[in-house]
C-alpha positions as MATLAB code, in Angstrom:
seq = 'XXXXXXXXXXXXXXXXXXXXXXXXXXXXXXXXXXXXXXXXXXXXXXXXXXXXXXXXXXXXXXXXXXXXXXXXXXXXXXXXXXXXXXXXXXXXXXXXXXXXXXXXXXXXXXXXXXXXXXXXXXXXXXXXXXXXXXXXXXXXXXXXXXXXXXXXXXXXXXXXXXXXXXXXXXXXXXXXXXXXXXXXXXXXXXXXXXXXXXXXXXXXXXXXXXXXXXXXXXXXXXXXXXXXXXXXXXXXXXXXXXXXXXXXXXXXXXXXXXXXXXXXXXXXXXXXXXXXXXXXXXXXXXXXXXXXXXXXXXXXXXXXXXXXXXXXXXXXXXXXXXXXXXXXXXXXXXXXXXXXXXXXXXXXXXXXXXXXXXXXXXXXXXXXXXXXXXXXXXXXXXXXXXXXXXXXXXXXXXXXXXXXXXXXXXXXXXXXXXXXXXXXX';
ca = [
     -18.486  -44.850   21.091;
     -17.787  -41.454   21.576;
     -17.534  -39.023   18.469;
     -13.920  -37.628   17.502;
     -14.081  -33.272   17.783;
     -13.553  -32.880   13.930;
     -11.073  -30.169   14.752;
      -8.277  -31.740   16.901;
      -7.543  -30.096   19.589;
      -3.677  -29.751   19.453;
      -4.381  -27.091   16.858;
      -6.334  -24.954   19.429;
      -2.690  -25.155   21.166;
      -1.369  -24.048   17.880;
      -2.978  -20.848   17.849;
      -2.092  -20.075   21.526;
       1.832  -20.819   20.478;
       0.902  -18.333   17.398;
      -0.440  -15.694   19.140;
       2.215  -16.069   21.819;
       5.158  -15.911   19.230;
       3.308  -12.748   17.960;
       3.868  -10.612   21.126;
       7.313  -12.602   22.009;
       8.685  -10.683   19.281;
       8.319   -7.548   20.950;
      10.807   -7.764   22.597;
      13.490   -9.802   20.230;
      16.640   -7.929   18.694;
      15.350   -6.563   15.610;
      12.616   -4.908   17.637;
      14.704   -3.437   19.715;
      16.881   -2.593   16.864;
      13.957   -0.172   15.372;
      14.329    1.711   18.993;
      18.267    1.522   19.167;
      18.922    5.175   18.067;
      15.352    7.643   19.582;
      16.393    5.525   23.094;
      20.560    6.148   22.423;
      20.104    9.613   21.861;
      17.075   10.362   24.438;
      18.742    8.424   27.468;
      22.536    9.768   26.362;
      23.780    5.993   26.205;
      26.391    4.689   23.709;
      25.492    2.141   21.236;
      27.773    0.048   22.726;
      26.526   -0.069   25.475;
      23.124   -0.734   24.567;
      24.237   -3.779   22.829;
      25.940   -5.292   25.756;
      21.747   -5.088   27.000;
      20.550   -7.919   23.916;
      23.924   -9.446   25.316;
      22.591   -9.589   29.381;
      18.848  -10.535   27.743;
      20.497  -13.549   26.336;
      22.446  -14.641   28.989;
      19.434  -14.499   31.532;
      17.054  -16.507   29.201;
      20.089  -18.910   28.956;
      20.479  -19.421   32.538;
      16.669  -19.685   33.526;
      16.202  -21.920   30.899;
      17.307  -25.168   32.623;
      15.088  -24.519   35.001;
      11.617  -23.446   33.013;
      11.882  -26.957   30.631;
      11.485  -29.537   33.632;
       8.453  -27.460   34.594;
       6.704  -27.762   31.758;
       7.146  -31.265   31.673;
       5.948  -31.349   35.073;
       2.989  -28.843   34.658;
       2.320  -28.199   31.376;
       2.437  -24.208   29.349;
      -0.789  -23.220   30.501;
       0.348  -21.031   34.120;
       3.752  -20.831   32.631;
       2.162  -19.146   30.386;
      -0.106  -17.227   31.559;
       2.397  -15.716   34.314;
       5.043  -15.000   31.705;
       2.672  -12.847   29.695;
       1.630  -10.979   32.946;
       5.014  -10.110   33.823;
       6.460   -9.338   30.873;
       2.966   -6.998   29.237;
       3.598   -5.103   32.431;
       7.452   -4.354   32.029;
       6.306   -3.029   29.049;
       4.160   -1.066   29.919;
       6.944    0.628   32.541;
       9.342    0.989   30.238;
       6.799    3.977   28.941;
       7.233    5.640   31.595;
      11.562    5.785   32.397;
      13.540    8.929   32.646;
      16.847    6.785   33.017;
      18.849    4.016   30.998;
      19.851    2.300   33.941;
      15.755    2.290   34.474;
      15.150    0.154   31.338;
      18.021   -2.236   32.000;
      16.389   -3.179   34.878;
      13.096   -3.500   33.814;
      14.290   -5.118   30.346;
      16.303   -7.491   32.444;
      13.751   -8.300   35.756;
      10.196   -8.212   33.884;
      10.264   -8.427   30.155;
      12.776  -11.090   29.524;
      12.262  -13.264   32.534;
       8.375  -12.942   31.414;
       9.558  -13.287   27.979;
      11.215  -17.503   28.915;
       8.374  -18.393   30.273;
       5.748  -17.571   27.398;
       7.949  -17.788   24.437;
       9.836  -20.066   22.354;
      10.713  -23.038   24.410;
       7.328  -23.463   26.516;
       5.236  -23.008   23.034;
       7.726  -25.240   21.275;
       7.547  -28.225   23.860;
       3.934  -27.778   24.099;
       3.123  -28.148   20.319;
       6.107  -30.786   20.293;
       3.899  -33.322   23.202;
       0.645  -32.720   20.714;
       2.092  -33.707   17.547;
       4.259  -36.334   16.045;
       3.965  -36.812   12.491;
       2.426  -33.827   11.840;
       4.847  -31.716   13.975;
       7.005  -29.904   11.532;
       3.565  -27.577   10.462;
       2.281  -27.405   13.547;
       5.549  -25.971   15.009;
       6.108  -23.879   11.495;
       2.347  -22.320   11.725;
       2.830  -21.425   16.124;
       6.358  -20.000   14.509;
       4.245  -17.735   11.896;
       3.145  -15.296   14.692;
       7.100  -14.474   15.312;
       7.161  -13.613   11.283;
       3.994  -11.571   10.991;
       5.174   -9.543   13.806;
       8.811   -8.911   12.761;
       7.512   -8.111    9.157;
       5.024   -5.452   10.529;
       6.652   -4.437   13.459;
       9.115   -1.947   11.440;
       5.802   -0.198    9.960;
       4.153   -0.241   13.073;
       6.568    0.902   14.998;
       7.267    3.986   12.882;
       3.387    4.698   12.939;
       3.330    4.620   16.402;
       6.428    6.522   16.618;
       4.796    9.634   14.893;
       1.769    9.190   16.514;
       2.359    8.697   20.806;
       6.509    8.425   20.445;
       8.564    5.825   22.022;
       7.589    5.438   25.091;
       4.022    4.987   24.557;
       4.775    2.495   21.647;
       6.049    0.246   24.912;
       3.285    0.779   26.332;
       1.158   -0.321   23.477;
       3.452   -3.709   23.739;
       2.620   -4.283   27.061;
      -1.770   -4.211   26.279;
      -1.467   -6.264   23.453;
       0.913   -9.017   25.315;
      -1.797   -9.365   28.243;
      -4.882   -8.961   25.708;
      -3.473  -11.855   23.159;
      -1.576  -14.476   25.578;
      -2.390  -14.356   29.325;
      -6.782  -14.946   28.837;
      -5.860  -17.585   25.566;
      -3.238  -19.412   27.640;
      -5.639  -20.029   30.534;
      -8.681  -20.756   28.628;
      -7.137  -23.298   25.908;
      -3.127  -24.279   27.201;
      -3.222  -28.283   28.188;
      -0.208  -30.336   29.169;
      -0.207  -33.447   26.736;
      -3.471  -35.252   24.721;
      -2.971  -38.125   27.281;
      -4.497  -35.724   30.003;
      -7.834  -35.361   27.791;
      -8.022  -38.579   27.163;
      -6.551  -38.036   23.106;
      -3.184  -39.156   21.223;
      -1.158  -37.147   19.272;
      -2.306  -35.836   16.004;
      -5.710  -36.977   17.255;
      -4.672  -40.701   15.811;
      -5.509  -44.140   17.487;
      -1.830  -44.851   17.840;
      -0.134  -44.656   20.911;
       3.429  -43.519   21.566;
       5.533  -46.055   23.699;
       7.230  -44.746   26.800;
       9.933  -46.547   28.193;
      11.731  -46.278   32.150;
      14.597  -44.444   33.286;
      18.374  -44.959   33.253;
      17.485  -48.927   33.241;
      14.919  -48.315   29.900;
      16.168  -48.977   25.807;
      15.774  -47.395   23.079;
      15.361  -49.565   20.062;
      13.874  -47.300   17.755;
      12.477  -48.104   14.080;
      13.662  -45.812   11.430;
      11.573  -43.706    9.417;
      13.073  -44.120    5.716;
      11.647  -40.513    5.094;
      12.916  -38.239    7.978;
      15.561  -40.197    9.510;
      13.688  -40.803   12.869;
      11.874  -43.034   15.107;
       8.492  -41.124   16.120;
       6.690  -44.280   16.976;
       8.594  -45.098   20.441;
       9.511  -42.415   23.413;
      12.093  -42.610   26.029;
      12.520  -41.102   29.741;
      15.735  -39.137   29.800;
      17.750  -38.045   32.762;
      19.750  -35.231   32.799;
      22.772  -37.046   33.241;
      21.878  -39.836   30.440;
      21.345  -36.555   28.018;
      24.579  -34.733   28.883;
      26.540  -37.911   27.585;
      25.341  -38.399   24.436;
      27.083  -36.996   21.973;
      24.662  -35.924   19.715;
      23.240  -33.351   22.515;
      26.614  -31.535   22.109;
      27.088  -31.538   18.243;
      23.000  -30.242   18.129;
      24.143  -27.659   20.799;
      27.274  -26.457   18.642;
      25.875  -26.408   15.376;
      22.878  -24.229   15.698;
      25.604  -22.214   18.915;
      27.545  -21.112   16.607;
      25.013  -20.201   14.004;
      23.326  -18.081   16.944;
      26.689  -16.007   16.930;
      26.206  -14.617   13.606;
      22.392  -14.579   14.084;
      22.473  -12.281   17.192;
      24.751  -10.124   15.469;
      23.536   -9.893   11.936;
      20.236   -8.915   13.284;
      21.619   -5.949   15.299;
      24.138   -4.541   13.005;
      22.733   -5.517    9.629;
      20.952   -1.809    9.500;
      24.522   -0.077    9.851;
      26.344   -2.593    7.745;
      23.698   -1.542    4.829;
      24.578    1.913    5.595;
      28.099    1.269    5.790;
      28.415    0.329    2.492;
      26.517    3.245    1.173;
      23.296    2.867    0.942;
      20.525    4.761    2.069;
      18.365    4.540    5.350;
      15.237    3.144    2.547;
      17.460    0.129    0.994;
      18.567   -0.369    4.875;
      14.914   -0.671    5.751;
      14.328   -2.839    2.750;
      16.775   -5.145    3.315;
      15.373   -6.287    7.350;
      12.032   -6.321    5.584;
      13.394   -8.723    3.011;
      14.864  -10.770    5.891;
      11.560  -11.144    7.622;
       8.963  -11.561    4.664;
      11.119  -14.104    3.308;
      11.869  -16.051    6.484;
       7.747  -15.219    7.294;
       6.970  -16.961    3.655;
       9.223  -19.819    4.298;
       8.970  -21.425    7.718;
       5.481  -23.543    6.904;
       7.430  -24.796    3.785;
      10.572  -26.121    6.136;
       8.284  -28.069    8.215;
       6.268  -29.393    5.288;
       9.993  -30.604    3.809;
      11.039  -31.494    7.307;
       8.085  -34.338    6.888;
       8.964  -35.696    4.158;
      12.462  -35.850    3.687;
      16.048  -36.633    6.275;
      16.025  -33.795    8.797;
      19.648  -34.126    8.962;
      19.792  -33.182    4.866;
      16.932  -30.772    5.305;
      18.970  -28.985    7.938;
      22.189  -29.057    5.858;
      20.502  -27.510    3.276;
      18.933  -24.917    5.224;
      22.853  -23.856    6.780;
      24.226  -23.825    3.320;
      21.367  -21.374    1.800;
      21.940  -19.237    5.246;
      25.871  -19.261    4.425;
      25.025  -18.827    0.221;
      22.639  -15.734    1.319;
      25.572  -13.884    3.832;
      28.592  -14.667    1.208;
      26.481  -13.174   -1.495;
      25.491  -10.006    0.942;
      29.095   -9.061    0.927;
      30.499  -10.160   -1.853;
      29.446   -6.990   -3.669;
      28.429   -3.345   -1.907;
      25.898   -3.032   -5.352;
      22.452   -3.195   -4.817;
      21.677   -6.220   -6.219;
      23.685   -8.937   -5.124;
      22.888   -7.374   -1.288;
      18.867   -7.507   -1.841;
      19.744  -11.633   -3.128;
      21.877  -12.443   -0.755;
      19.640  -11.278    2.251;
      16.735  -12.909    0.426;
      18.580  -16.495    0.191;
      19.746  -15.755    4.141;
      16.276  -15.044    5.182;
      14.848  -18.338    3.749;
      17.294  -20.205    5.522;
      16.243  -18.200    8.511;
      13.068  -19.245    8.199;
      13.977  -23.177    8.859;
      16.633  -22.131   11.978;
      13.175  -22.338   14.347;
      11.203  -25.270   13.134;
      14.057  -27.280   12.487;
      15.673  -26.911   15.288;
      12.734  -27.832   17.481;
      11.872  -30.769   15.322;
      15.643  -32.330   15.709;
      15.440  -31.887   19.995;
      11.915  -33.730   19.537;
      12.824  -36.141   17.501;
      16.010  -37.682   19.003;
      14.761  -37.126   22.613;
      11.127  -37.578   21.983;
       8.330  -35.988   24.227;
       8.848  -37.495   27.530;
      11.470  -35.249   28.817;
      11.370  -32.639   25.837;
      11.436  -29.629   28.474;
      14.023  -30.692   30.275;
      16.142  -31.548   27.035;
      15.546  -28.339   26.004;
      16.303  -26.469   28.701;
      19.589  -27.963   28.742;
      19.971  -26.985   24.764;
      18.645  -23.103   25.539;
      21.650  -22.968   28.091;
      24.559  -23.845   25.693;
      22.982  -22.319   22.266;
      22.495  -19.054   23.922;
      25.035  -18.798   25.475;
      27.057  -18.869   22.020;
      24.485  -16.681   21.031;
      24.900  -13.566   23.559;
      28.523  -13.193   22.128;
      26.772  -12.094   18.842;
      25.931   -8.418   19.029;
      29.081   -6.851   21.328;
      31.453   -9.241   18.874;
      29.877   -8.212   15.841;
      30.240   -4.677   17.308;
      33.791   -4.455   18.889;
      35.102   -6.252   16.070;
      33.824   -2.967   13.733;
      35.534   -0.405   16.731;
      38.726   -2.062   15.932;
      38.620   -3.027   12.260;
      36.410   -0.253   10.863;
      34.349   -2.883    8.943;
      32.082   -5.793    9.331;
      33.611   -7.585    6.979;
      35.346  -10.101    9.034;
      32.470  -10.933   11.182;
      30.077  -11.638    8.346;
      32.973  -13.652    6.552;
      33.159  -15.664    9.609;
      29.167  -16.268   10.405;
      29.487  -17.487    6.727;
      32.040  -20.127    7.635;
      30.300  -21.118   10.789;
      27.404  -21.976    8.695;
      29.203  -24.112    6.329;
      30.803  -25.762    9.572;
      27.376  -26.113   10.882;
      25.904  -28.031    7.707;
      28.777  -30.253    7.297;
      28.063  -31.584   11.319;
      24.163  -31.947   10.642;
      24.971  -34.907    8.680;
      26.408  -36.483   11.627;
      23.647  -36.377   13.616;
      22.278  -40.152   15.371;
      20.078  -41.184   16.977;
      21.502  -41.219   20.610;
      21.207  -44.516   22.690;
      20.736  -45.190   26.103;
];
């Protein structure tokens, strides 16, 4: 009988999903945030204008998405990949070398975010989803650590580098480290499912149960702790998934919170400014965001083991909404360093969570598929963020009513997580 490795090896796809969140966010709005004014005022663009660019990011990540999931069902992460992390480390590394905004709209737009779909969240995230089951919540919470250690450092980093080569050069930093840390790793260790080397998930004895197409049931066996069946799997077709009702209310909830997300991150500097503060308590309130949602997201999937996810992810909207409300309630200092802590924990479960609730009521079968379906609706809510966020402040003067209004949309959002069920076929 041969031995069991005594390191499974779903963890070695783990670290690949870690090291690809890492580099992914390069190239995620509060990066591009930290190079929002040197590009404004080199390239003579408007801020507007430059915000309508996170907007077109969005939209094509969106629309490609449909497309990426069923091939990673199909083939697996490990070319996806690989190819992703080519294309997008060399946009990077032309966007060092642009005279022209219209230049880095196109190479944003062609290279780094097409690149950016197909080594990023959802390929990582239906990867680690096909290796793990019941341990799924930390294995998806420690891949989702790179994306926090990056977006905690990458402010420091990036003003380092800024001193040291400037701008442009920074990008082109980007683009080394993207093919040094993803494309060779993604080769080298990236596998389709345990079932192709000749494992189970978790590196268990227990096997999964797969069941047809449009003519297969679901009779799944609750879990008394999370509120899910991860014993049995089921084929989904497109069609079968687009009825179900609880692929629309999983597609509103976290839509909607993706509004307020997409714009918060953008405009959260100049709101802090806004108010009155100074460019230091501006810079110390995104680093609060990220080292709290950095110190949080392995706790959320730990909890998101043990307990309901639907309660888990209530809770996590109502700190989000808590954390905003508090932000504004006051212009002090105070009550704005709380309230972004609070909002930054709950940050820290949007991820996780919302990758454990796709894999858990659709199960691993037809996970890329499902998701590529979910990336389509949620951002598409989610590229509204940043220009209404910022047209809202050219007409009002104020970000008051947008954050107000993310607030509500997160108490919305927790109130329909407790719908949730498990869908039928």
């Amino acid at each position: 009988m041969a031995r069991k490795p005594r390191i499974f090896y779903g963890w070695y796809i783990v670290a690949v999903g870690f090291l690809s969140h890492l580099v992914c966010a390069f190239h995620m709005s509060s990066t591009l945030s930290v190079f929002l004014r040197p590009l404004t005022e080199d390239l003579h663009v408007s801020r507007g204008l430059f915000s309508l660019l996170r907007s077109g990011e969005i939209l094509i990540g969106a629309f490609i998405a449909p497309f990426v999931g069923p091939c990673v069902d199909r083939f697996g992460g490990r070319w996806l990949m690989a190819g992703g992390a080519l294309v997008a480390g060399f946009g990077f590394l032309l966007l060092s070398q642009i005279s022209a905004f219209w230049q880095f709209f196109v190479i944003r737009w062609l290279l780094v975010t097409i690149g950016g779909v197909f080594m990023c969240h959802m390929v990582v995230a239906v990867t680690v989803s096909r290796w793990f089951v019941k341990k799924r919540g930390r294995a998806i919470a420690i891949a989702g650590l790179g994306q926090g250690i990056s977006k905690v450092g990458i402010p420091f980093a990036t003003a380092a580098l800024f001193a040291w080569v400037g701008w442009r050069y920074t990008w082109g930093i980007f683009g080394a480290l993207t093919l040094a840390l993803v494309v060779g790793p993604a080769v080298v260790f990236m596998r389709r499912s345990p079932e192709e080397m000749g494992l189970k998930p978790d590196g268990t004895d227990e096997t999964p149960q797969v069941y047809g197409t449009s003519s297969g049931a679901m009779h799944p066996v609750k879990n008394t702790k999370t509120g899910f069946d991860n014993s049995e799997e089921v084929v989904w077709l497109r069609s079968e998934v687009l009825r179900t009702r609880v692929f629309w209310l999983i597609c509103f909830m976290f839509g909607m919170a993706n509004v307020g997300i997409a714009g918060l991150n953008l405009h959260v500097f100049a709101y802090v400014l806004d108010v009155g503060h100074s460019n230091l308590i501006a810079a110390t309130v995104l680093s609060i965001i990220a080292s709290t949602q950095l110190g949080s997201t392995l706790a959320w999937g730990f909890v998101a083991e043990r307990m309901d996810i639907r309660v888990v992810t209530m809770l996590k909207f109502l700190i989000q909404a808590a954390g905003v409300g508090c932000a504004i309630a006051s212009s002090s200092v105070v009550p704005l360093y709380a309230g972004f802590f609070l909002y930054g924990i709950g940050l820290g479960g949007s991820w996780v969570l919302q990758e454990l609730i796709w894999a858990h009521y659709f199960g691993r079968v037809s996970l890329g598929m499902v998701r590529g379906l979910g990336v389509l609706v949620t951002h598409a809510f989610g590229a509204a963020g940043a220009p209404f966020f910022g047209f809202l402040f050219d007409v009002t003067g104020s970000y008051m009513i947008s954050f107000t209004l993310f607030a509500v949309a997160l108490l919305l959002s927790a109130i329909l997580s407790l719908w949730l069920a498990v869908p039928r076929k």
